[in-house]
N, C-alpha and C positions, 0 to 999 in steps of 0.2 A: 495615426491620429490619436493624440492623446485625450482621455474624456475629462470630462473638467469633472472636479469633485475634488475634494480637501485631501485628498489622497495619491500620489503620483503614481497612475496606472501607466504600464507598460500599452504597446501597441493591440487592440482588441477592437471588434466591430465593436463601433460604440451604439449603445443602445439604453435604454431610461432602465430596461427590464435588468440588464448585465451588471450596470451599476451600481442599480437596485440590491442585486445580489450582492456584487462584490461588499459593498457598507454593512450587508448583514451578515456577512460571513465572519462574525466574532463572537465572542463573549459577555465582552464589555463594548460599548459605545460612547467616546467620549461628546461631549456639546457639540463641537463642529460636525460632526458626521450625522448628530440628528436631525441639526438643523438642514444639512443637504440631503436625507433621508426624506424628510415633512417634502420640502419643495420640488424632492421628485415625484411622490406620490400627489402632487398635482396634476403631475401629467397623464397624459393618455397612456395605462399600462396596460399591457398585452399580459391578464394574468393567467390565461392558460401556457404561453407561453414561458412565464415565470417559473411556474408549479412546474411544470415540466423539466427547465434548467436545474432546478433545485433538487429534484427531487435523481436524477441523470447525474447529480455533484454530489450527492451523498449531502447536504445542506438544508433539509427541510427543518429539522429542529431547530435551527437557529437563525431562519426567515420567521417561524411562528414568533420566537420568543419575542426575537427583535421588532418586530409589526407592533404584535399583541404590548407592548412595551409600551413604546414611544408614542404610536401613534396610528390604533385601534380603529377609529374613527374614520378612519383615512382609506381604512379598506374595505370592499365589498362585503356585507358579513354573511354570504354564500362561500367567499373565499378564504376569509376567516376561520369560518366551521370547518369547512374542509382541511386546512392546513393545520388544524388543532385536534381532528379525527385521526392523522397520519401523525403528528405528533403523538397522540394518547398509544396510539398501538406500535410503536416504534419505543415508547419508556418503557409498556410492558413487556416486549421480546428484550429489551434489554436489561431487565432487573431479573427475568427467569433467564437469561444466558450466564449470566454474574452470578446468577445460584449455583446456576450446574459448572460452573466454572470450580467453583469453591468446591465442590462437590468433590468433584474429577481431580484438583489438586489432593484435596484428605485421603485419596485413596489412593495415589501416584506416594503420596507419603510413607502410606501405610505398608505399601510394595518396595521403599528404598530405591524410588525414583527418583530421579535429580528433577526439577518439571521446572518452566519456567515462561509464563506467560507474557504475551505482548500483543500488540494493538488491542482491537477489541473494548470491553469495559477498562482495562487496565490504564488504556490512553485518558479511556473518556473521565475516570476520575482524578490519574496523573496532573493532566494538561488542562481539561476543562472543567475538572470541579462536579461533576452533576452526571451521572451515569447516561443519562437523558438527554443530552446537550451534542452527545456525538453517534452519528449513524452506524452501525454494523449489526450484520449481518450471520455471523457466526463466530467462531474460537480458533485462538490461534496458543500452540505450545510448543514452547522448545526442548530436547531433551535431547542428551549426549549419545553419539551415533551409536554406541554401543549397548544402550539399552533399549536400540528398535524395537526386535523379538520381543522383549517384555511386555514393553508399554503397546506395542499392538495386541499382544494377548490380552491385556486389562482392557482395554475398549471392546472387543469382541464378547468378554466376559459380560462388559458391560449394557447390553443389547444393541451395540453400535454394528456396521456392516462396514467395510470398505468400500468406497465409491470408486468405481477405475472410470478416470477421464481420458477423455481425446481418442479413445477406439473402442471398437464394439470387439466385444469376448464371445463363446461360447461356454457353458456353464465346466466346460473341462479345462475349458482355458482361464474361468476366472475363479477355478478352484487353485489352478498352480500359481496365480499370482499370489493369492492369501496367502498358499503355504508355501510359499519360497522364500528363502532366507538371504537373499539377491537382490530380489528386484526394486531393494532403494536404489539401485545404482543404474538404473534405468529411469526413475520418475526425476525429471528434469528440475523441477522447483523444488528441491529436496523436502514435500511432504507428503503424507497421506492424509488424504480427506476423510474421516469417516462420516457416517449421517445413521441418526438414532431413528430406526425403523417408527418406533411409537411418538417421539416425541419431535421427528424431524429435523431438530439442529445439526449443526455442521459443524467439527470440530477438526481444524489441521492440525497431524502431528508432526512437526519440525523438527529435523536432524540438521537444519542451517537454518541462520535466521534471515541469511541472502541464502540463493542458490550459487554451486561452487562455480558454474560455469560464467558466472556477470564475475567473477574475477574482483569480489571486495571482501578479503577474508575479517567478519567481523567476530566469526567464530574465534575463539581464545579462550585462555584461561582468566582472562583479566573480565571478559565479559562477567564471567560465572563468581569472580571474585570482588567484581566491585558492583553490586545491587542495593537495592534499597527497598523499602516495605511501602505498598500503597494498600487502602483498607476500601475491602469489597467485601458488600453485602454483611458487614462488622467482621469482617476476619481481615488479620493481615496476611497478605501474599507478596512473594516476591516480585520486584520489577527493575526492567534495567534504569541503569542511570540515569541522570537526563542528559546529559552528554553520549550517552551510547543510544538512548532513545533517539535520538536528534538526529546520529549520523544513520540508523535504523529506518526511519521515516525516508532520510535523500536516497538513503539506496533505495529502496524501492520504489518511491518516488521516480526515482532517474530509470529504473528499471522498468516503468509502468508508462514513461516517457510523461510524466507528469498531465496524465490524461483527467483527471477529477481535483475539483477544486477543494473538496475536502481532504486531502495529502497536505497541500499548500497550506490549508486551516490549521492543522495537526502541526504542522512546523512555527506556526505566530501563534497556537495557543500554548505550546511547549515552552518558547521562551516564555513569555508572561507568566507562565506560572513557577518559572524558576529565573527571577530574579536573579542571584547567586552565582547563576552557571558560571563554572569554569569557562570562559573562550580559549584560553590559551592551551589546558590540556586538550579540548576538544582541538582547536585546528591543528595542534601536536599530534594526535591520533589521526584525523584524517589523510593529512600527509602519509605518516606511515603506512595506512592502509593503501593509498593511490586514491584514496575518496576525498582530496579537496575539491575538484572543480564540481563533484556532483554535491557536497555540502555548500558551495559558494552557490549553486544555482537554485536549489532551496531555498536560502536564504534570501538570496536577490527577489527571487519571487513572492516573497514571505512581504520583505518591503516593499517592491512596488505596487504591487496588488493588494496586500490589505494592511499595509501601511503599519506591519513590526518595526520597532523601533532597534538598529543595530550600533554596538559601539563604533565610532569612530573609525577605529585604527580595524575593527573587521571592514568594515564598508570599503576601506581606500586596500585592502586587500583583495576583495572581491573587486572592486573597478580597473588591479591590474593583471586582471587576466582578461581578453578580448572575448575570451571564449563563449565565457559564461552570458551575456548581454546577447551572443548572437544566439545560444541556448534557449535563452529565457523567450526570444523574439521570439521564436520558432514556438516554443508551447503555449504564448497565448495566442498565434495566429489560430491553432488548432483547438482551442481550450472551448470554447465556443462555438466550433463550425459544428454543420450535422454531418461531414466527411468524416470517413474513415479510412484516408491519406497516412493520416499519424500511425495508424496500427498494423499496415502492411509492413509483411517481412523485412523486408529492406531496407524500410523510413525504419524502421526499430533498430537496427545492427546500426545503421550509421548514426544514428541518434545515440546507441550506446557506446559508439567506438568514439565520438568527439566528447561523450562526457569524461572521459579519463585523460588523464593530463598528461601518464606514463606512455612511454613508448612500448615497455616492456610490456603493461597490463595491455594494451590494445593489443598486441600479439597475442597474448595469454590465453584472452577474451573471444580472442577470435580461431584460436585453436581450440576450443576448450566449446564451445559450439557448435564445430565442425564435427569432433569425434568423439562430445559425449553422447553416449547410444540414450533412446528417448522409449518410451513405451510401444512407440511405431517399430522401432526398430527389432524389439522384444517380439514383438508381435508374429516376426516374420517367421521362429523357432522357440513360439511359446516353452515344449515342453521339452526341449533341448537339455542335455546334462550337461552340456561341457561347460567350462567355466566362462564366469559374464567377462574376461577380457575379451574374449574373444568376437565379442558385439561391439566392440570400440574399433575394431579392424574394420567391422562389417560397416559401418556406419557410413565411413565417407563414400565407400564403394555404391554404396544405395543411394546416396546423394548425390553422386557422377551418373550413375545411371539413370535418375530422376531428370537432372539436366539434359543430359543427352537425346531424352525420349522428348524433351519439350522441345527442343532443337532441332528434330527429324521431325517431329510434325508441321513448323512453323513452315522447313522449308518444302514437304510432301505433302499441304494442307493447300 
């Protein structure tokens, strides 16, 4: 069911609250969409329910701005205050994360580190202009695999701690992760989380800017070689392209299976602020990479849902592939539900295996899953010497045996 509104939504429970949203999920509002904005907020809105979607989307900044904008009056000003209290503290975690952003680059500098930041404030003044404008939550850096060892020493220096997720350690087991010179090759998202004891932020340090095993190599020298300067907190910093921004956002996007409607925001506020873009080098790169169908499904979602405007001759490329529309169907059935359908093991690997278009990357994808060893895997001969090939053997074996064991209980249960 398509919801009526000046905007051609994909398939979604429709609902006044959803709509609500999707119209405020921009930057700019043009006349027709305020005018459909007023004559929803005549209706009966469920705004605990709203605040809740918004706030679950990573989108509260830009339901206040939009509200408070067009049409103040219009909303409860219980609801108002509230949604301009999470605003107000949501600018200030993001202008002290932009500090220490700034910060931690001068001194990755200072160390003859390559550093290179992305999502984060980077996006939010890239793409949306206003530091303030887009939600996160902590720092993301990239930096070439071979200056891990350093750049973990400069964080630790720095009062930072390593966070080890997804298993519990003992203090001798999470002494040998800090000090091993390894165990990137075990942490599956290729990064390390640290978190500053005093001052609580979270800062990823990225040795990919995908991880190796989703099988979209955006890592390169062209990455590193073709950037451009965005200005945080009055300094300039590096940032990627916007055409490498763009395909940056679908992978993980496609990777995250397009679960928060803020990713989707990130891709229509990306174009808008670059006019310019190449299309032609970009869908040139994504091919090469095997990343068209997951930048055509971006996109698609980019237009029907908040109504980016795409050229021509991209749009009748995206309409010939079939894939993508059944893609897109599938993330807003889910976009909205309060299931967590979409995030089980299995809805994920097949949702990442129809996003690739190659035969060879779905093979790739789907080895490369199997028998990259994960922190679990680590775990099983923390303080082992022998070298980490040898956990890539171990891996699928532990995987068979994990099956097996659920298989003898199903049938002896």
């Amino acid at each position: 069911m398509l919801l009526k509104s000046p905007v051609k939504f994909l398939s979604v429970n429709s609902s006044p609250e959803i709509e609500l949203l999707l119209i405020c999920a921009c930057t700019s509002m043009d006349s027709e969409k305020a005018e459909r904005l007023k004559a929803l907020l005549q209706e009966e809105i469920e705004w605990e329910n709203l605040i809740q979607m918004a706030t679950q989307h990573k989108v509260i900044p830009l339901l206040y701005c939009n509200l408070n904008t067009i049409c103040p009056e219009a909303v409860p000003q219980n609801i108002l205050d509230r949604l301009q209290k999470n605003y107000y503290t949501d600018a200030r975690r993001n202008l002290f994360l932009s500090g220490e952003l700034v910060r931690l680059l001068q001194i990755f500098e200072s160390q003859e580190i390559l550093a290179l930041p992305f999502k984060g404030p980077i996006l939010a003044a890239s793409a949306y202009g206003n530091l303030s404008l887009r939600q996160f939550c902590d720092l993301d850096i990239l930096i070439r695999e071979k200056d891990i060892e350093k750049a973990k020493a400069l964080f630790l220096s720095q009062g930072y701690k390593m966070k080890i997720e997804r298993i519990e350690v003992t203090p001798q087991q999470e002494a040998a992760f800090v000090r091993s010179q390894n165990i990137h090759h075990f942490v599956r998202e290729a990064a390390y989380p640290f978190i500053h004891e005093q001052k609580k932020n979270l800062v990823e340090l990225h040795w990919g800017i995908v991880p190796k095993y989703f099988s979209f190599p955006l890592d390169s020298e062209e990455l590193w070689e073709n950037l451009e300067q965005v200005s945080i907190a009055s300094k300039s910093v590096p940032n990627l392209s916007p055409e490498n921004a763009l395909l940056m956002i679908c992978g993980h996007g496609t990777k995250d299976c397009w679960r928060q409607l803020a990713r989707i925001c990130d891709v229509a506020e990306l174009i808008r602020s670059y006019p310019p873009l190449d299309w032609t080098k970009l869908m040139q790169r994504a091919k090469i990479l095997g990343g068209q169908r997951m930048l055509y499904l971006g996109l698609f979602l980019a237009k029907n849902l908040l109504g980016t405007t795409l050229p021509d001759s991209v749009y009748q490329k995206i309409k010939a592939d079939p894939e993508v529309e059944i893609l897109a169907t599938q993330v807003c059935d889910c976009l909205f539900c309060n299931t967590n359908e979409s995030s089980k093991h299995g809805n994920v690997t097949l949702f990442h295996l129809r996003a690739k278009e190659n035969l060879a990357d779905k093979l790739k994808y789907f080895l490369l899953i199997t028998v990259t060893p994960t922190t679990t895997d680590w775990l099983l001969l923390p303080l082992a010497k022998f070298p980490a090939f040898i956990y890539y053997l171990m891996r699928p074996i532990r995987l068979a045996g994990k099956q097996a064991l659920k298989v003898f209980k199903r049938i002896f249960s």
